[in-house]
C-alpha positions as CSV (number, residue, x, y, z in Angstrom):
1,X,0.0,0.0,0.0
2,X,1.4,3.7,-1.0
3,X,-0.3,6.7,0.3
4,X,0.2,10.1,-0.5
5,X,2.4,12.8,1.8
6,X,0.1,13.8,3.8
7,X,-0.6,10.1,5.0
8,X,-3.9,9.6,4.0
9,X,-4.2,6.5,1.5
10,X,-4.6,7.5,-2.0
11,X,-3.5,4.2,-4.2
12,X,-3.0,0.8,-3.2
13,X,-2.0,-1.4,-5.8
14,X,-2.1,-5.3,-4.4
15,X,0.9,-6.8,-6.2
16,X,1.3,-10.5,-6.7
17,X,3.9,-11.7,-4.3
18,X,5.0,-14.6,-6.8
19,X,5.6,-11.7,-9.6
20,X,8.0,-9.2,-7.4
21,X,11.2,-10.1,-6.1
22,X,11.9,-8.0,-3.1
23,X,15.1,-6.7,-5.1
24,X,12.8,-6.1,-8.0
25,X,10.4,-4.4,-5.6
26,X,13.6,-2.1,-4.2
27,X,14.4,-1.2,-7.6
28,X,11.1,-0.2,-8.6
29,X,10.6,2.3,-5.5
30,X,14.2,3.9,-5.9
31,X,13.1,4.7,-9.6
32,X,9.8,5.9,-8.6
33,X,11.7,8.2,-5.9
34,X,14.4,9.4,-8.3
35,X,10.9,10.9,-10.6
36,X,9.2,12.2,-7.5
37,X,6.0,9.9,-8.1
38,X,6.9,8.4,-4.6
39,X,9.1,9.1,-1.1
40,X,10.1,8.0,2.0
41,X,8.6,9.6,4.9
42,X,8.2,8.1,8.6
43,X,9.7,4.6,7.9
44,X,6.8,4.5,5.0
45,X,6.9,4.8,1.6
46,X,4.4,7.8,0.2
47,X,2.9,7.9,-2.7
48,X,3.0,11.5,-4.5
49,X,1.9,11.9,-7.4
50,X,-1.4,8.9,-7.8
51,X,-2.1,10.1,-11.3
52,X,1.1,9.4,-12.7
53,X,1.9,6.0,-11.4
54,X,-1.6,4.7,-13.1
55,X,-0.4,6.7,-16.6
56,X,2.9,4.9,-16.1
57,X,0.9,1.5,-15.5
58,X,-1.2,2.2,-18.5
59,X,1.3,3.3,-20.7
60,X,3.5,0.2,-19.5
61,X,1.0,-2.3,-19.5
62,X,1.0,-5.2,-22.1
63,X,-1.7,-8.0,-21.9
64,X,-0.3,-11.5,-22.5
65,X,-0.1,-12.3,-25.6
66,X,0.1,-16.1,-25.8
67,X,-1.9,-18.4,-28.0
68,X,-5.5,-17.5,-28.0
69,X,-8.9,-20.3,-29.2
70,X,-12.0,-18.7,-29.5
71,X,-14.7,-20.7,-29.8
72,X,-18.2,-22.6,-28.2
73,X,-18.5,-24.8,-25.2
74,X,-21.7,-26.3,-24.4
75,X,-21.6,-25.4,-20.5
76,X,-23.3,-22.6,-18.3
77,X,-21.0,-19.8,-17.3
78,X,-21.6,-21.2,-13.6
79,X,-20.6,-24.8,-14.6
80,X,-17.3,-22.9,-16.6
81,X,-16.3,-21.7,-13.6
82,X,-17.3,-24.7,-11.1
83,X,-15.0,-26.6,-13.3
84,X,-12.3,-24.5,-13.8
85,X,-12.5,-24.1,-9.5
86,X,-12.2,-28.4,-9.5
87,X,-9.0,-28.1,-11.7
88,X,-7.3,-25.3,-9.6
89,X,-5.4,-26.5,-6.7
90,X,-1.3,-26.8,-6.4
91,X,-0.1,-27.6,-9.9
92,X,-3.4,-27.2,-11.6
93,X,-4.9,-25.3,-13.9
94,X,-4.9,-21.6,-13.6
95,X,-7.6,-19.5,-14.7
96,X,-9.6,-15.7,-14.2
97,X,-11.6,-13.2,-16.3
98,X,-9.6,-11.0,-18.2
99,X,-10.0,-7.4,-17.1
100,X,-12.3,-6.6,-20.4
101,X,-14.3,-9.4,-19.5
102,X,-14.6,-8.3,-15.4
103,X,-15.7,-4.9,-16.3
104,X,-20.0,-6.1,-15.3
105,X,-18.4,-7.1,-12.2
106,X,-17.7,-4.0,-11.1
107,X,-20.4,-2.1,-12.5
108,X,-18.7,0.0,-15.6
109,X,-20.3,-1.6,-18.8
110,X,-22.5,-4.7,-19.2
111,X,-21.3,-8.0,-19.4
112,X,-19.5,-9.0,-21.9
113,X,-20.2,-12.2,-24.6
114,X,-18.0,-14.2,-25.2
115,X,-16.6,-15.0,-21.7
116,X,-12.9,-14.2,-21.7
117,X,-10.2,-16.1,-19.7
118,X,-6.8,-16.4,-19.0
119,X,-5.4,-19.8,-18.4
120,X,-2.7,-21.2,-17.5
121,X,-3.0,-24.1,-20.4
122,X,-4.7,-23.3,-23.2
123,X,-5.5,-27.1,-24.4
124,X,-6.1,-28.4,-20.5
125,X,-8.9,-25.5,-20.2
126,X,-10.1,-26.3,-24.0
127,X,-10.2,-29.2,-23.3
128,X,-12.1,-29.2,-19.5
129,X,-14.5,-26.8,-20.9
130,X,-15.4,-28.6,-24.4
131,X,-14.1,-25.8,-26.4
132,X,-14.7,-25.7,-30.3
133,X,-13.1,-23.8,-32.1
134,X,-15.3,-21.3,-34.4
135,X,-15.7,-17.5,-35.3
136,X,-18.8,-17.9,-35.8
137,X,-20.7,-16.6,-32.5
138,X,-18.2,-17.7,-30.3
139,X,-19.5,-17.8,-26.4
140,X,-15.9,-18.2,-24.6
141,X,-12.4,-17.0,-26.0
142,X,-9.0,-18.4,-24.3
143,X,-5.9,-16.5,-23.7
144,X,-3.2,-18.7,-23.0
145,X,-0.6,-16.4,-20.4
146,X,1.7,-19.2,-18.6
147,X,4.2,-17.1,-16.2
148,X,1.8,-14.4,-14.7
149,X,-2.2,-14.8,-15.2
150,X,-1.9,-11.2,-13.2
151,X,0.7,-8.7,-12.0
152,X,-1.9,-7.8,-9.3
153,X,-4.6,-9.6,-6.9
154,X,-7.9,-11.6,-8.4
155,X,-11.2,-11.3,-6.7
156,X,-12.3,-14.6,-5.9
157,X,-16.4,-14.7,-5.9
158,X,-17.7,-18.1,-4.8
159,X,-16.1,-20.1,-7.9
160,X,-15.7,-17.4,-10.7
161,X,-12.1,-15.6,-10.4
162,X,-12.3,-12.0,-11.9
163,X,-9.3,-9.8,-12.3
164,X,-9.1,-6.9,-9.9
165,X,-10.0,-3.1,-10.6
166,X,-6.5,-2.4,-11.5
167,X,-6.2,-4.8,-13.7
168,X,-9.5,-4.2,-15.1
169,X,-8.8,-0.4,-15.7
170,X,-5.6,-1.5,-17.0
171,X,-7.5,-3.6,-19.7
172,X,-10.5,-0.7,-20.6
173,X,-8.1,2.1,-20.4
174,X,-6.1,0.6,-23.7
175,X,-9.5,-0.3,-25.6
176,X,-11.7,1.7,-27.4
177,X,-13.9,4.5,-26.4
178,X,-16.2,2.9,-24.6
179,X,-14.8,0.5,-22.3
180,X,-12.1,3.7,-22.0
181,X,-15.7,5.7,-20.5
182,X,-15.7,2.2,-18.3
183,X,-11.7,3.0,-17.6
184,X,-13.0,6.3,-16.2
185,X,-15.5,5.4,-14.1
186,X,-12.9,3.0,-12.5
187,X,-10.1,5.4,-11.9
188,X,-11.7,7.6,-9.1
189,X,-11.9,4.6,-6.8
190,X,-8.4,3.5,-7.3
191,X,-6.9,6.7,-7.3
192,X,-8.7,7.4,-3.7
193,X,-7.6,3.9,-2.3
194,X,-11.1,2.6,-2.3
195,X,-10.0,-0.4,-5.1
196,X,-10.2,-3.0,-2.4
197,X,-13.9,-1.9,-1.6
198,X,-15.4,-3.0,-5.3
């Protein structure tokens, strides 16, 4: 958690712990220091300039780019997600919404057809959820992203995994105009700390 010089909390951003190496995590605050987005003050490290560290995010920001399937499955969003939830565990598959496709979840455009997923293994989930391949009104579409599903947290809700507001606005704010509107309506909460209460 960073918050802003005068101590009151104005960004967290939940990092993953598997994707930050605490000298990584060093590096990334001296730099931050050394452009006066963040200090030290009080044995805490302050965030100073909010705004900036999310146009440096979005600016940075790539999506993963592995092998994508779109296509059909015959199952019910809720059984997608019950059986993605069976074939989690240590060593299983990994899976959540992308942050285009978590954007209902929090409120900032409708849902979003087809249902869209990063995973861990792109033929295990094909082939849990009976994927077909087709372009041709496609319901569920696959992005395959192997070393980090997400630089920050997911929001687990009962068995459905949705990305977190960051990563959502991360997602909307490089689209098109409308899910950048969506971006918008996002970027209040997070810039005020109040991310974690979506």
């Amino acid at each position: 958690r960073l918050t802003d010089v005068t101590g009151v909390q104005t960004c967290a951003l939940p990092i993953s712990a598997a994707s930050l190496t605490p000298g990584t995590a060093s590096k990334v605050v001296r730099t931050l220091e050394e452009e006066l987005i963040c200090a030290r003050r009080d044995g805490a490290i302050r965030l100073s300039s909010p705004r900036e560290l999310l146009d440096r995010l979005r600016k940075d920001y790539r999506a993963p780019a592995g092998p994508r399937l779109s296509g059909r499955t015959p199952l019910e969003p809720e059984r997608v997600w019950r059986s993605l939830a069976e074939a989690a565990g240590p060593g299983g598959l990994r899976s959540a919404a992308t942050g285009t496709a978590s954007a209902g979840r929090y409120g900032v455009l409708s849902s979003t057809e087809p249902l869209a997923l990063y995973v861990s293994s792109l033929s295990a989930a094909a082939g849990l959820l009976q994927v077909t391949e087709t372009r041709a009104f496609p319901n569920i579409t696959l992005v395959e992203a192997r070393k980090n599903l997400f630089y920050f947290d997911t929001r687990p809700r009962g068995d459905a995994v949705w990305a977190s507001p960051i990563q959502t606005w991360l997602e909307l704010a490089q689209a098109g105009p409308r899910e950048q509107e969506g971006a918008r309506a996002l970027e209040q909460p997070i810039l005020e700390g109040r991310a974690a209460e979506l």
